[in-house]
N, C-alpha and C positions, 0 to 999 in steps of 0.2 A: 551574134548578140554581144560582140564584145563593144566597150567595156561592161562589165557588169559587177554589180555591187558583190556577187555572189563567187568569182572569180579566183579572191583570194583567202574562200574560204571553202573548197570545193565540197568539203563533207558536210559542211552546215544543216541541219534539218532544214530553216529554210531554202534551202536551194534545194534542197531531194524533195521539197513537197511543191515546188511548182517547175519541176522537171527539167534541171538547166543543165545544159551541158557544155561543160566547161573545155571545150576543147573545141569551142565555137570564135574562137578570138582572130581577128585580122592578122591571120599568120602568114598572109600572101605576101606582106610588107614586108621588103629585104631588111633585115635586121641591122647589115652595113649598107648604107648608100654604095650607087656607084657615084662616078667622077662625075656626069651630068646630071642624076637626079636634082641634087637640090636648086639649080639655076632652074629649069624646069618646074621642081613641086613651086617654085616660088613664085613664078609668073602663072603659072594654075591656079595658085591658089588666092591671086587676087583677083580671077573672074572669079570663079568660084564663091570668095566669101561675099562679093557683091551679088551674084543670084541666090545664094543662101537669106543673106540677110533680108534682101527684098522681099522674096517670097515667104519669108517668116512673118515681116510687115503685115505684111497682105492679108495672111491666114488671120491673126492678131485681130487686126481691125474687120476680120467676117465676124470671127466668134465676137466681139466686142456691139459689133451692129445688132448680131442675132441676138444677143441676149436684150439689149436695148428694145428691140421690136417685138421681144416677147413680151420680158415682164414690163414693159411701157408703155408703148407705143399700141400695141393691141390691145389691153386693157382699158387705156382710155377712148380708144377706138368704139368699144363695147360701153361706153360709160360709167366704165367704172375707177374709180379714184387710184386707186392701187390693186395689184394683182391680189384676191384673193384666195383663201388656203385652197378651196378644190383647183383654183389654176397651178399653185406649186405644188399640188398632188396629180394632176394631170398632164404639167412640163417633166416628171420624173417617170412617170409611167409611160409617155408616149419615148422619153430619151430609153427607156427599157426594151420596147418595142422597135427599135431603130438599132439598136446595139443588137437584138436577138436577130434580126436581119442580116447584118453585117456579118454576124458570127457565121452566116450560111455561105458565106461569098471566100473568093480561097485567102487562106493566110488566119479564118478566124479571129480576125482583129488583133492577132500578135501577143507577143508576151504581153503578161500585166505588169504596171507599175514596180509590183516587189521584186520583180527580176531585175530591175537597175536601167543603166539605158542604152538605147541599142543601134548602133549605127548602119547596121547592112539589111535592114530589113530587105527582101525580091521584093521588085518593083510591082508583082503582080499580086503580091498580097497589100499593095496599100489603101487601095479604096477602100477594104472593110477596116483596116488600122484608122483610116481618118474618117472615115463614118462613125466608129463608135466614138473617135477624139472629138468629133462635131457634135456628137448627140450628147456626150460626157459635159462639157464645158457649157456648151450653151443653155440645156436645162438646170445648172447647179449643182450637180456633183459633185461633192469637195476634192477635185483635184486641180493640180495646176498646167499648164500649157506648154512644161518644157518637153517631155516625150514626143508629143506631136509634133515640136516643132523641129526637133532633131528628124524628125521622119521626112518633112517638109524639105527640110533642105538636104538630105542624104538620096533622097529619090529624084529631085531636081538635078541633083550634080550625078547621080547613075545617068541618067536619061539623056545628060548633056554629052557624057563619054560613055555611050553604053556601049561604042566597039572597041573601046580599049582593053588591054590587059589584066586580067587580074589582079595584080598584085596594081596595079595605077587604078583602078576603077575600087579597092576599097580602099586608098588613100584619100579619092576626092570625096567620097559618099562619108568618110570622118569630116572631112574640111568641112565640108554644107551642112553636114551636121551641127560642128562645130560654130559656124558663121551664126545658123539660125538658133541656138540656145543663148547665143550671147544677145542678139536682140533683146530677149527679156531681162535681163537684168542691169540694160540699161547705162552700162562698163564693161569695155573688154575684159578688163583684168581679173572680173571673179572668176568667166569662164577658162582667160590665161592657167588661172592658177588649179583651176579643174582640171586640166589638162595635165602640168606639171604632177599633179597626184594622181593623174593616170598611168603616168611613166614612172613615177618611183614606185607605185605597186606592182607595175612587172604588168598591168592592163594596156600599154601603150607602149607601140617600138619609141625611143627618143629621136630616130630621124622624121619623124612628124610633127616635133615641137615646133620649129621655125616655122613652116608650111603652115600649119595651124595659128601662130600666133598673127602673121602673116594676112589670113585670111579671116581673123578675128577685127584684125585692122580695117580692110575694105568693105569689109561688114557693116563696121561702125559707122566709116565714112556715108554710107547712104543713111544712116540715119542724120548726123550733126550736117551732111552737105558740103560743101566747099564753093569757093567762091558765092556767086551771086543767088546759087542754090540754096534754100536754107535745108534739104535735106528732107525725110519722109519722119523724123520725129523718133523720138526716143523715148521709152517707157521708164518716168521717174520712178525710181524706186528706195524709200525712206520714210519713216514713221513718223508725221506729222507731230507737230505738239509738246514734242520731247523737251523736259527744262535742261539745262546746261546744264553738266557736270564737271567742273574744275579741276578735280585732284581725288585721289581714290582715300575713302573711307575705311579705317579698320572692318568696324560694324559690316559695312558694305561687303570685303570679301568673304568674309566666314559666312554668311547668309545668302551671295552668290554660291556659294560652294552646296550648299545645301539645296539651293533653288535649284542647282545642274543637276543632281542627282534625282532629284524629284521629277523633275523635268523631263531628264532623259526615261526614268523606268516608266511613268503616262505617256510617252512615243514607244516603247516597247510597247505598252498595251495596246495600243494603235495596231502595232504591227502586225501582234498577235491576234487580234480580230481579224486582220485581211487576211492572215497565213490560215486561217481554218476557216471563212469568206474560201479562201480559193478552193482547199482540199474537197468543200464541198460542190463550189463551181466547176469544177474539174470532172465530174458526175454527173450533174444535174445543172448545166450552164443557165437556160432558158429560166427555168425556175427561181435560182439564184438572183439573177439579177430582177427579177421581179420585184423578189421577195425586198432586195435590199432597196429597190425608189419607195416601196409600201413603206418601212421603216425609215429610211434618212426623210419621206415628207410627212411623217410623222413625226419625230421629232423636229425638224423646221417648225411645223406649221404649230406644234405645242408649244415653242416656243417664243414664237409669235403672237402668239394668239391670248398665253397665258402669263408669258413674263417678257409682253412687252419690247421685244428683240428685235433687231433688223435682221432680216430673212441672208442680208449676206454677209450674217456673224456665224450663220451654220451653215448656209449652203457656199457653194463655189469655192476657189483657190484662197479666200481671206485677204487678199491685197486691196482690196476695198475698206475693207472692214476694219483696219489695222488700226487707224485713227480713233475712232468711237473706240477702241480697248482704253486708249490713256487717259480720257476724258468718266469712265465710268468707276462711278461712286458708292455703289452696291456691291460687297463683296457676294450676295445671294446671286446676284445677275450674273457674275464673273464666272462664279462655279457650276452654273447652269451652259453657259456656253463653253464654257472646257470640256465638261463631263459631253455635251451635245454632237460638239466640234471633233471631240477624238471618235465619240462611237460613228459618226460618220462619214470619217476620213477612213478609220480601219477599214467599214464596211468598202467604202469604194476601192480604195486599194488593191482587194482581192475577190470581190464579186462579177468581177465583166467590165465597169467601169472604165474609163482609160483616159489617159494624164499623167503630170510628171507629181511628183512627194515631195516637191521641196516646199513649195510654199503655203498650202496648208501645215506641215511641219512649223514654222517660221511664224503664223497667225498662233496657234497654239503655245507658241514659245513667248508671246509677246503678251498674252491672254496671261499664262503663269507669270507672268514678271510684275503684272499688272495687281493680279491676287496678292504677288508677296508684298507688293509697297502698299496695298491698303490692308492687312491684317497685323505688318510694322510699319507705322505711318514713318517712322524715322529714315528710313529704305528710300535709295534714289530708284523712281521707278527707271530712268535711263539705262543705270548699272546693269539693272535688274531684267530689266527685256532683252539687252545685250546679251546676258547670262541666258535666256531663254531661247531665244533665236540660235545659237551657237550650238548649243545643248540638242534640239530636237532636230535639225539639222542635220547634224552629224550622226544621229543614230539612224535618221532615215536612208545617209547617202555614206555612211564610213568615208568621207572626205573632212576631215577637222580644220584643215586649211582651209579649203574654200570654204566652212560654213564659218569660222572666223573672219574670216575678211568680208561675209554676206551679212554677219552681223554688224561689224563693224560700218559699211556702206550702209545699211538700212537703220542705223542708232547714231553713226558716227557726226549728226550734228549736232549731238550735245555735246561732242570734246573728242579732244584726241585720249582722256584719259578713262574712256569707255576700254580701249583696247585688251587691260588685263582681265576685264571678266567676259570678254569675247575670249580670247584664250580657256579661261578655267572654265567657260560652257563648254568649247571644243572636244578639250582631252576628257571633260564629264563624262560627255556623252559616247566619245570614241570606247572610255573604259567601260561602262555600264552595258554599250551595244554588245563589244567583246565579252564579257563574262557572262549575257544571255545566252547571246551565239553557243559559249563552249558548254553552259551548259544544256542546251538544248540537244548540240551534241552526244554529251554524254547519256543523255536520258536514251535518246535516240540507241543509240551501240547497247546500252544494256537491254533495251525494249528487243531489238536484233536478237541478242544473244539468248533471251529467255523464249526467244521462239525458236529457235534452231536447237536446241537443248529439248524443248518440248517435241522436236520430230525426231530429236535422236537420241 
């Protein structure tokens, strides 16, 4: 399961309460190259990021179809205008009923989300991993597409060298990993730089940076094409509507500053829904994820129904959604979809659910940035959702790098002078994740010790 978020924190209460074991890391990878690896990983690694990326495509545009043919295409099939609420309560219940399924088949559908993400999943646990990642994204569960798709392309590249070596079969199963997560974000280089902060946490050997970056490259090329190709398409990604921001604001950073810490402790609450979502999942699976389609299409369909919401401001990954945040005029609507959007992101998280945390993270963060420029109308919302996106981000993924450069790619056409409150979201949210972490920890060791005390 390496890398995983939990990794470099090994005592973390969240890690001991969804059972990670940290001495799960792709340690088969020689630490020193030899002489011929890297000519070698490097011609590997541009089949490789070319079957990665494809089959990520591919996966992309089923779930994209499926959702299309449900809430659309069937409904007006049925004559009806738009999907109504018993369909978005029957698309989560039947996605519950297809996850409880999955969970019967080997592998039980894999780590959840809050374990971080995982590149070696056994190839024979992945039909119930991508049945639940199928059932998760196509009915609307608020998560996002990258876990799967890392599965996508790590089982592809097992399968292509499954009589290889050890230590070469989980280097290529990183690479296809690595190929198919860059698809979604539409630039190699956020996931480049995902990488590089895998290696400086000690979660990544550095002789897989090249190979990696490498196959990030051939990845890409199947999207943009070459020559008379135009390529299978790239998934824009950037927040519509944004007014330009020229030059950075006094006013603007002391109220960025404030927005990152607000920001980041409502994604800690997130998290903390899914961290005790799973303790309970972890008992009572079947139950659990019932329990949470009954609630997340309760609140969609309340929301809908009552304040007037599009259904995929609460349901799904939020990359739809992003736009309709900068354009809304209602601070009552705003706080109705944060308060919405977190409790059923946490709940998916850690319920059975399955998907990657970053971009429901990122809708959330763009939602808050949106609240703080209309409560101070004087507030660039651009600055302000930079600050947001960076912020919750980072406390979902402890990578402050790449959720800096993620915000800065999805704000950065209002200016290059968005950058500094991408940064102060970053370290926000990296400090605020740290000082829950320790103390949750702490709680954790004294809870320990008044029970060991109590038996002796």
């Amino acid at each position: 399961m390496w890398p995983s978020n939990c990794d470099e924190a090994p005592r973390s209460a969240s890690c001991r309460s969804a059972g990670i074991r940290n001495d799960a890391r792709m340690s088969a990878i020689p630490a020193e190259p030899s002489e011929s690896l890297p000519i070698k990983a490097l011609a590997l690694a541009i089949v490789i990021g070319l079957l990665g990326a494809s089959l990520a495509t591919l996966f992309m545009w089923l779930i994209e179809e499926g959702q299309i043919l449900f809430f659309t295409d069937l409904p007006q099939a049925f004559g009806l205008d738009a999907a109504p609420a018993w369909w978005i309560t029957g698309g989560l219940l039947l996605s519950a009923l297809l996850i409880i399924a999955a969970q019967r088949l080997p592998g039980h559908t894999g780590e959840g989300p809050l374990t971080g993400f995982h590149f070696n999943d056994p190839v024979r646990t992945v039909p119930s991993v991508l049945l639940a990642a199928v059932a998760t994204l196509i009915f609307g569960a608020s998560l996002g597409p990258e876990g799967p798709l890392i599965v996508v392309g790590s089982t592809a590249a097992a399968l292509l060298m499954r009589r290889a070596q050890p230590n070469v079969l989980s280097m290529v199963m990183f690479l296809g990993g690595i190929a198919a997560i860059g698809t979604i974000f539409g630039n190699p280089f956020v996931t480049a730089f995902m990488i590089l902060e895998f290696a400086a946490m000690g979660m990544a050997p550095k002789v897989i940076l090249l190979p990696a970056f490498v196959a990030l490259g051939a990845g890409y090329i199947t999207q943009i094409g070459w020559g008379a190709w135009a390529g299978i398409g790239t998934h824009g990604l950037s927040v519509p509507g944004l007014p330009d921001y020229p030059s950075v604001q006094p006013g603007d950073l002391i109220a960025g500053l404030i927005l990152a810490i607000v920001t980041s402790v409502a994604t800690c609450l997130a998290r903390e829904i899914g961290e005790r979502a799973s303790i309970v999942g972890q008992r009572r699976p079947a139950l659990t994820i019932l329990l949470a389609a009954i609630l997340t299409s309760a609140i969609a369909v309340s929301a809908v129904t009552w304040f007037d919401i599009e259904v995929d401001q609460i349901l799904f990954s939020g990359q739809t959604g992003m736009a309709s945040l900068i354009t809304e005029t209602s601070i009552a609507t705003l706080l109705v979809i944060i308060i919405g959007k977190l409790v059923v992101y946490g709940v998916a998280l850690g319920s059975g659910f399955r998907g990657g945390p970053i971009f429901p993270a990122t809708f959330i963060g763009v939602a808050c940035g949106g609240l703080a420029a209309l409560l101070l109308t004087d507030l660039s919302i651009s600055a302000m959702a930079a600050v947001g996106i960076a912020a919750a981000a980072t406390v979902m993924t402890r990578l402050p790098f790449t959720s800096a450069l993620l915000a800065m790619l999805l704000v950065g056409v209002a200016g290059a002078a968005i950058a500094p409150f991408a940064i102060i979201g970053a370290v926000s949210g990296f400090v605020v994740r740290s000082a829950v972490d320790r103390l949750k920890s702490r709680r954790s060791s004294t809870s320990t010790s008044s029970v060991h005390q109590a038996m002796f």
